[in-house]
VOLUMMI-615867 format. One record per residue (C-alpha): residue number from 1; residue in three letters; y negated, z, x negated. Coordinates in nm, 4 decimals, always signed. Layout:
BEGIN
site pos->NUM	code->ALA	c2->Y	c3->Z	c1->X;
...
This chain:
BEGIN
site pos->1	code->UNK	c2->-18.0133	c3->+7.8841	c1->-0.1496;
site pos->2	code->UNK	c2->-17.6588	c3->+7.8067	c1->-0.3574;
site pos->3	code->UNK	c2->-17.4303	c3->+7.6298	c1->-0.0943;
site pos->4	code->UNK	c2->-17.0772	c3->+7.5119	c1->-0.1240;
site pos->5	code->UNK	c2->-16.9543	c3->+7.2043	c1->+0.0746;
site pos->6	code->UNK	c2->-16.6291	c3->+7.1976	c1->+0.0771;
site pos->7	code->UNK	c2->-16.5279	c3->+6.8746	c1->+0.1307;
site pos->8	code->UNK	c2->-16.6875	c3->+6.5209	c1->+0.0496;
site pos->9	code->UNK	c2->-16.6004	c3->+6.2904	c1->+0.3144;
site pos->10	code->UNK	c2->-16.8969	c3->+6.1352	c1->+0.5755;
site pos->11	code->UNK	c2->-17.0266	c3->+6.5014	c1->+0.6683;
site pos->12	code->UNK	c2->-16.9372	c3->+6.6620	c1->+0.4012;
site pos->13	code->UNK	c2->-17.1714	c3->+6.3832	c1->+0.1516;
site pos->14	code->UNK	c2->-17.4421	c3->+6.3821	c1->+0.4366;
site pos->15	code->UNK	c2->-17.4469	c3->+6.7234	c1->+0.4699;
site pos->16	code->UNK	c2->-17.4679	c3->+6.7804	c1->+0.0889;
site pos->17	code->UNK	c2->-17.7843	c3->+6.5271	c1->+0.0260;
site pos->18	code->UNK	c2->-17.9577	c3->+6.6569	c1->+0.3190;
site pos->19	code->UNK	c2->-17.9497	c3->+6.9932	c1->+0.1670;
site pos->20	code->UNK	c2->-17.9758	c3->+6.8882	c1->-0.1723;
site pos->21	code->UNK	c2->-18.2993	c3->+6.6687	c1->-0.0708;
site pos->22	code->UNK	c2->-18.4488	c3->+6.9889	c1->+0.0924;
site pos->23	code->UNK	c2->-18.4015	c3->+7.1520	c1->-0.2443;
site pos->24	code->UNK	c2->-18.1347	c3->+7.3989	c1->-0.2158;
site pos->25	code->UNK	c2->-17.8729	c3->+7.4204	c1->-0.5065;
site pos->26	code->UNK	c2->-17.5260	c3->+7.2473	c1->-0.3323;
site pos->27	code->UNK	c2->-17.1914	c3->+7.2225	c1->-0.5384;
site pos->28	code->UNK	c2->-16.9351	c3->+7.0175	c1->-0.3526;
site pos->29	code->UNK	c2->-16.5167	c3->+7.0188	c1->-0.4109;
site pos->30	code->UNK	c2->-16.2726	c3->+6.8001	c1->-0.2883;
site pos->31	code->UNK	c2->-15.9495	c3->+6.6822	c1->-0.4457;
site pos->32	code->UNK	c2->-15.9977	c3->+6.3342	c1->-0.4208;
site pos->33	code->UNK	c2->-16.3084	c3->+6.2437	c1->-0.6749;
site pos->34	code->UNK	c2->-16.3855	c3->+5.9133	c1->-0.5431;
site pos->35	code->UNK	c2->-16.5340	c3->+6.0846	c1->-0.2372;
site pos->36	code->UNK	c2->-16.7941	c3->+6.2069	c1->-0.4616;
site pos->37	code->UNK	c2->-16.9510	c3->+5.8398	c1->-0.4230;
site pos->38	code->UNK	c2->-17.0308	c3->+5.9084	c1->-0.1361;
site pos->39	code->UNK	c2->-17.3060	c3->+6.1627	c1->-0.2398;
site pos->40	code->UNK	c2->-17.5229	c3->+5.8099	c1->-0.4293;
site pos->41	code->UNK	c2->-17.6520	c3->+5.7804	c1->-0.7422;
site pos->42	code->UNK	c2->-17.9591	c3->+6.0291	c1->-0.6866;
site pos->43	code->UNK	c2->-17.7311	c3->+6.3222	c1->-0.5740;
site pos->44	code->UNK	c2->-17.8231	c3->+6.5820	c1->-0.8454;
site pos->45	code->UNK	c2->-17.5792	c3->+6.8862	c1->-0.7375;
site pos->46	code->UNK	c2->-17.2810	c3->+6.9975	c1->-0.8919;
site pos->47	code->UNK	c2->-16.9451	c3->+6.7888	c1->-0.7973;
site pos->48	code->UNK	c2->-16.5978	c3->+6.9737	c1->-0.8520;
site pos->49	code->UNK	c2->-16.2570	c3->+6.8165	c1->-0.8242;
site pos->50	code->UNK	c2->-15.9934	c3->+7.0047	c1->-0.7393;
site pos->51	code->UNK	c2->-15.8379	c3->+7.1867	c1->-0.4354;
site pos->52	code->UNK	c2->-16.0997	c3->+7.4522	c1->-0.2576;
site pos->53	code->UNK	c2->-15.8790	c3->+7.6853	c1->-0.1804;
site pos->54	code->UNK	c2->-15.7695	c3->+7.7284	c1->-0.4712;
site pos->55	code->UNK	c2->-15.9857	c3->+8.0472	c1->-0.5982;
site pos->56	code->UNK	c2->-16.0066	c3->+7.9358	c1->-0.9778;
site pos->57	code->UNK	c2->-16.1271	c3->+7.6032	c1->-0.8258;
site pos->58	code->UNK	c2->-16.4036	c3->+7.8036	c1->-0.6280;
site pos->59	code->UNK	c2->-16.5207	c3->+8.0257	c1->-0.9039;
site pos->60	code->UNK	c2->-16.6018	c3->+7.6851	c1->-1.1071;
site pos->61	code->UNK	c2->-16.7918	c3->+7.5731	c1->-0.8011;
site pos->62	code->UNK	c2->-17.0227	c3->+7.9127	c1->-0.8636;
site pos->63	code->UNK	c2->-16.8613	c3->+8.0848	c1->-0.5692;
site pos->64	code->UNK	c2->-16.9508	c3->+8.4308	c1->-0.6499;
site pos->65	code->UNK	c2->-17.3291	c3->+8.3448	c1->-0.6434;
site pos->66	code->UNK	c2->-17.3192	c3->+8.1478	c1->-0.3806;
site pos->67	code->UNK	c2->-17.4950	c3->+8.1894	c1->-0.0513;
site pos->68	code->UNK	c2->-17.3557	c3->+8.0182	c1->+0.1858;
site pos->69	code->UNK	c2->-17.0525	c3->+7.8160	c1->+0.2280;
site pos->70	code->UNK	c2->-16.9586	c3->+7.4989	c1->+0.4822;
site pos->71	code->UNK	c2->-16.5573	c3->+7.4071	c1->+0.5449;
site pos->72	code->UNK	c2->-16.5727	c3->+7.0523	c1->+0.6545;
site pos->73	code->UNK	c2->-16.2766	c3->+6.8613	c1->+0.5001;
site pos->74	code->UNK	c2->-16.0529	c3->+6.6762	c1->+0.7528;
site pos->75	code->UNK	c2->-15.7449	c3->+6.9436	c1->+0.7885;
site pos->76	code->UNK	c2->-15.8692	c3->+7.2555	c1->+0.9942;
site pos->77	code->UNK	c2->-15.5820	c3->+7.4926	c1->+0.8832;
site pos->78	code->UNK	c2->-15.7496	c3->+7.4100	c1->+0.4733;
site pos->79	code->UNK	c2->-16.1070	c3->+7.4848	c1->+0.6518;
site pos->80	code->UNK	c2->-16.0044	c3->+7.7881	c1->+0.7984;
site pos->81	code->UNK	c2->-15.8124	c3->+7.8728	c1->+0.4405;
site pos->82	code->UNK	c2->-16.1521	c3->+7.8497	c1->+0.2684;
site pos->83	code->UNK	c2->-16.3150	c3->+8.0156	c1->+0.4929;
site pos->84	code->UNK	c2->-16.1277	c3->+8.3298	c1->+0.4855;
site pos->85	code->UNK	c2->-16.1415	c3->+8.3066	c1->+0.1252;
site pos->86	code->UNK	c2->-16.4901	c3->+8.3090	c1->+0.0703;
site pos->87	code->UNK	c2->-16.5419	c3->+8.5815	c1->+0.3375;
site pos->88	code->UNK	c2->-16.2679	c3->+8.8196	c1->+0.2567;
site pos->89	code->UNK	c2->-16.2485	c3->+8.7924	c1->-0.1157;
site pos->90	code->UNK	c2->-16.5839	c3->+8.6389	c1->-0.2331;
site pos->91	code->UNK	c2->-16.8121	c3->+8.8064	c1->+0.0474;
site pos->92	code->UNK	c2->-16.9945	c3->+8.4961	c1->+0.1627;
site pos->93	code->UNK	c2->-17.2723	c3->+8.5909	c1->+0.3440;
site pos->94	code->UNK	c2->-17.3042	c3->+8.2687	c1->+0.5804;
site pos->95	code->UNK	c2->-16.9598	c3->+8.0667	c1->+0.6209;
site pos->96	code->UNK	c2->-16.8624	c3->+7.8063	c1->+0.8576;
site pos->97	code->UNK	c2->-16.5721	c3->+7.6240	c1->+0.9580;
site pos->98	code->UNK	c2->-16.4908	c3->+7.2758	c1->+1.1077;
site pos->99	code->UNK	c2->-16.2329	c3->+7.2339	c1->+1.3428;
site pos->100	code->UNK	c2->-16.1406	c3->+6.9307	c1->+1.5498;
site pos->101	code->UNK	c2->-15.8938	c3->+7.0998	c1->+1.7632;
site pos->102	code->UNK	c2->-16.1201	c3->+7.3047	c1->+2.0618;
site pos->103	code->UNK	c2->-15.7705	c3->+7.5073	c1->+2.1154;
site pos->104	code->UNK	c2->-15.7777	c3->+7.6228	c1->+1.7483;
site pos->105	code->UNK	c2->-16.1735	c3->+7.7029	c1->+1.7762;
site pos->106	code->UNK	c2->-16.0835	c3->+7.9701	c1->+2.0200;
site pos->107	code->UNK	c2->-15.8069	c3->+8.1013	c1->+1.7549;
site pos->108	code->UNK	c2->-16.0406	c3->+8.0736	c1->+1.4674;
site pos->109	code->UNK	c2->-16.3124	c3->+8.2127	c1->+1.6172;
site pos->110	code->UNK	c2->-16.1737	c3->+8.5411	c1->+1.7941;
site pos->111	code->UNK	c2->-16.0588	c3->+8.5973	c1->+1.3682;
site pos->112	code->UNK	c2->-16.4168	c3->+8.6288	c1->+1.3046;
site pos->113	code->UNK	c2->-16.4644	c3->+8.2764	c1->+1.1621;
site pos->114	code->UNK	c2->-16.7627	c3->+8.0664	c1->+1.2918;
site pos->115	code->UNK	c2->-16.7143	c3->+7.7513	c1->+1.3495;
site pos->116	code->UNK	c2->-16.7881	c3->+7.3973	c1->+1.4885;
site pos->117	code->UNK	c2->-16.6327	c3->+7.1467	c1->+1.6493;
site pos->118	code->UNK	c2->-16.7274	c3->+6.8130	c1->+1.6904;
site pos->119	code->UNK	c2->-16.4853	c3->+6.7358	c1->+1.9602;
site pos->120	code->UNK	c2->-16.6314	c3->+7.0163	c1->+2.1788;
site pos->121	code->UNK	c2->-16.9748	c3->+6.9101	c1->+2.1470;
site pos->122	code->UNK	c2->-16.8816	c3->+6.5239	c1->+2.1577;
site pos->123	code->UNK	c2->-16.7280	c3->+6.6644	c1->+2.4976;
site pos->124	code->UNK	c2->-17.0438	c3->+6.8300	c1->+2.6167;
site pos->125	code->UNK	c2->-17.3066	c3->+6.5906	c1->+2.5365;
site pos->126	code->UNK	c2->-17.0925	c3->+6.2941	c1->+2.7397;
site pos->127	code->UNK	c2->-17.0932	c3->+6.5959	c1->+3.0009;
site pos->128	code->UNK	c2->-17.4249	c3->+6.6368	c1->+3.0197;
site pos->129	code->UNK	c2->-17.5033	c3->+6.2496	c1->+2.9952;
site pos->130	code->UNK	c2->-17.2655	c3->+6.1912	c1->+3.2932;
site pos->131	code->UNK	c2->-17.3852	c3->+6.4330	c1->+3.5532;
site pos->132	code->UNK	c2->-17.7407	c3->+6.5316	c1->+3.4577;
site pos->133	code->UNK	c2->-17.9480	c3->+6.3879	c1->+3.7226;
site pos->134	code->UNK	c2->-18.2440	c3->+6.2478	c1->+3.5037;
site pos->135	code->UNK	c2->-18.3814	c3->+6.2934	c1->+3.1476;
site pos->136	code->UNK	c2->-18.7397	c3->+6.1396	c1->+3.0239;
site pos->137	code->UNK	c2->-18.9384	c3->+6.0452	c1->+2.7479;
site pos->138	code->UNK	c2->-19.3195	c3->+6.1283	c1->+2.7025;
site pos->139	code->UNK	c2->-19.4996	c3->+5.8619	c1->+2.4370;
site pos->140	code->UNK	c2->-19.8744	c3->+5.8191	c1->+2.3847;
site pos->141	code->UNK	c2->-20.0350	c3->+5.4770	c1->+2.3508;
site pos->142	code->UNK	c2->-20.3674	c3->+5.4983	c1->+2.2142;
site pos->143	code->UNK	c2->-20.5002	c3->+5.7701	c1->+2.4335;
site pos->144	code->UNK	c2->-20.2765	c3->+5.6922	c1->+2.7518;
site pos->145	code->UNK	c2->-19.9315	c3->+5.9206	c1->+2.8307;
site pos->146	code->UNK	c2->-19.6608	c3->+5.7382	c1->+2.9349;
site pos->147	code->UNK	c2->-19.3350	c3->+5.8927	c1->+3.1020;
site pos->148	code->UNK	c2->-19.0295	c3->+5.7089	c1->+3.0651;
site pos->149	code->UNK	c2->-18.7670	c3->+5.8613	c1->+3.2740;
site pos->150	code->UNK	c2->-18.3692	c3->+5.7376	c1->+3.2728;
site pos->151	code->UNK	c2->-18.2228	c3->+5.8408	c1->+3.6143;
site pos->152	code->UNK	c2->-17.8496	c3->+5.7271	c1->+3.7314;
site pos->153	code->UNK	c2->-17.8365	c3->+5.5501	c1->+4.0407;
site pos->154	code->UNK	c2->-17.8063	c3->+5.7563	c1->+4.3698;
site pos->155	code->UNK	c2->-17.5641	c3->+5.5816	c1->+4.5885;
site pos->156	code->UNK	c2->-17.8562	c3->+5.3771	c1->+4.8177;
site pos->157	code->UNK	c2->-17.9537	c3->+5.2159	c1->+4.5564;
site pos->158	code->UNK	c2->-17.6213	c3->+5.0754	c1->+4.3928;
site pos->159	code->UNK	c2->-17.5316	c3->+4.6999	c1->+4.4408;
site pos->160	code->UNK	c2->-17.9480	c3->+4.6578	c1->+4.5805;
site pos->161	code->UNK	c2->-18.1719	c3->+4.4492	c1->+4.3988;
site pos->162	code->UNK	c2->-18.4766	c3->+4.6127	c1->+4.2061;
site pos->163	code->UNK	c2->-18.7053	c3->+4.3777	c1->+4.4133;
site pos->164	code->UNK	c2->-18.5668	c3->+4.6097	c1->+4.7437;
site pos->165	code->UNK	c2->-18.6409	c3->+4.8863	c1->+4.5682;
site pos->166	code->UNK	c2->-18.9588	c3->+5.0978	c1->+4.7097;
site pos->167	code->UNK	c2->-19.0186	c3->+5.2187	c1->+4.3238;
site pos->168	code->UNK	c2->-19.2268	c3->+4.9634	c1->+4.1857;
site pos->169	code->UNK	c2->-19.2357	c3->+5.1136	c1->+3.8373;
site pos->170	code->UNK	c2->-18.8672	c3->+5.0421	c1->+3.7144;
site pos->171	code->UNK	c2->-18.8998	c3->+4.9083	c1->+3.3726;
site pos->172	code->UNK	c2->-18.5397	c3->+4.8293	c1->+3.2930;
site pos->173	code->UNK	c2->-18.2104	c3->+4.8945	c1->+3.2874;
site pos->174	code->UNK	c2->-17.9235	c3->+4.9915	c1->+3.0186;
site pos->175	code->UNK	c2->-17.5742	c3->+4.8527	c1->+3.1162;
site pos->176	code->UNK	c2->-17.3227	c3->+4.9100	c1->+2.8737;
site pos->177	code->UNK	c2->-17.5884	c3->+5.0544	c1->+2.6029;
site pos->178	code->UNK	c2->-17.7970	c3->+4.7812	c1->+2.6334;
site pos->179	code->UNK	c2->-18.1337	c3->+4.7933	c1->+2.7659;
site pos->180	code->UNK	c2->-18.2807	c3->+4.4625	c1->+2.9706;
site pos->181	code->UNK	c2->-18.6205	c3->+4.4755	c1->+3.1234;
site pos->182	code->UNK	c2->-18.5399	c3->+4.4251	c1->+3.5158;
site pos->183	code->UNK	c2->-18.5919	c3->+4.1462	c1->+3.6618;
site pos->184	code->UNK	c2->-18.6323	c3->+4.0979	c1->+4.1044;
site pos->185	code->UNK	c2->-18.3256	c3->+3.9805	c1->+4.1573;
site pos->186	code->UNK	c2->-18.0959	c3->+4.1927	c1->+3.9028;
site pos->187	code->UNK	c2->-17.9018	c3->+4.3926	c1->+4.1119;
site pos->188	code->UNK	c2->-17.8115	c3->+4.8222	c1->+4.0309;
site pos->189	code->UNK	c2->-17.4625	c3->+4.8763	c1->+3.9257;
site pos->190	code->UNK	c2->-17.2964	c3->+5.2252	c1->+3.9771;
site pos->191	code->UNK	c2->-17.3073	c3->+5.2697	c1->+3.5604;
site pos->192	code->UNK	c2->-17.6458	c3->+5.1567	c1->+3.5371;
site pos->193	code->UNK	c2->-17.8885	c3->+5.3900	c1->+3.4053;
site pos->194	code->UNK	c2->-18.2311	c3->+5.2730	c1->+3.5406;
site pos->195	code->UNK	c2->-18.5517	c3->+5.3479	c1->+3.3299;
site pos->196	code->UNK	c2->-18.8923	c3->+5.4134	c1->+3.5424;
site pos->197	code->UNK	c2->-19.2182	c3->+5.4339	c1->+3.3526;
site pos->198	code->UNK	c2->-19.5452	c3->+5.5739	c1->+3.4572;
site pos->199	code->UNK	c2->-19.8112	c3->+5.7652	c1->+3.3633;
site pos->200	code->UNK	c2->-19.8322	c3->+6.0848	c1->+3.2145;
site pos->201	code->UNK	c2->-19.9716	c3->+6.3452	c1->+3.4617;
């Protein structure tokens, strides 16, 4: 595929040597050239300075063959710009748009552009973290399965030692995004997220 990045700041470079390194022809613009180092040394697409909404600036970038494009500078209103653009004038098959503001999303999206926004999903994933009951891990060690499973403290088991605890296979514990194996006397803290392991059924 021919994609256009528009925009060459830490997604816009990542994005652009992902696709690049999957083989897919990428041009990127952005006005400000010394983003373009962020792409490395071994970035072999097409790098275009100038502003992308400007239409003369997307035509140099190979808009009219392109295939796809991705808006992901830093200034929604200039995402949505080039978005419309490419849709509405260049007939971009696949375009989409990233917005930091979730109001604006709604805006954007009920005009027909697709979009994605990093606050919103930032939003959901601490969401999910915060009031999913348990996730788990499955790893296999030389013919054995292993479960490890990361469960947040019910209320019984909050200020108790682990040596009090009836489950005898807690492995650990992550406070404050660090993981310590647990020890008899270490007690459960209400932000504690307590790692079990056992065997695989």
């Amino acid at each position: 595929m021919y994609i256009i990045i528009a925009g060459c700041r830490k997604v816009g470079s990542n994005l652009a040597i992902g696709l690049s390194r999957e083989n897919h022809d990428v041009a990127v613009i952005d006005s400000d050239p010394e983003n373009f180092a962020l792409l490395g040394s071994g970035f072999n697409g097409l790098t275009i300075t100038g502003m992308p909404i400007d239409e003369d600036v997307l035509r140099s970038a190979g808009i009219e063959k392109a295939d796809a494009l991705a808006a992901v500078s830093n200034d929604d209103n200039i995402n949505v710009m080039i978005s419309q653009v490419a849709i509405n004038i260049f007939h971009v098959q696949r375009v989409i748009t990233r917005v930091y503001d979730p109001e604006r999303e709604i805006v954007f999206n009920k005009m027909g552009v697709t979009t994605i926004c990093p606050t919103t999903l930032a939003v959901d994933k601490i969401k999910e973290f915060l009031t999913a009951p348990e996730s788990q891990d499955n790893h296999n060690f030389r013919g054995t399965g292993i479960v490890f499973k990361y469960v947040r403290p019910s209320k019984a088991i909050i200020g108790k030692p682990v040596n009090m605890l009836e489950n005898g296979h807690i492995l650990g514990i992550i406070r404050n995004g660090i993981f310590a194996l647990a020890e008899a006397k270490t007690q459960i803290n209400e932000t504690d997220t307590v790692v079990l392991a056992d065997y695989a059924d």
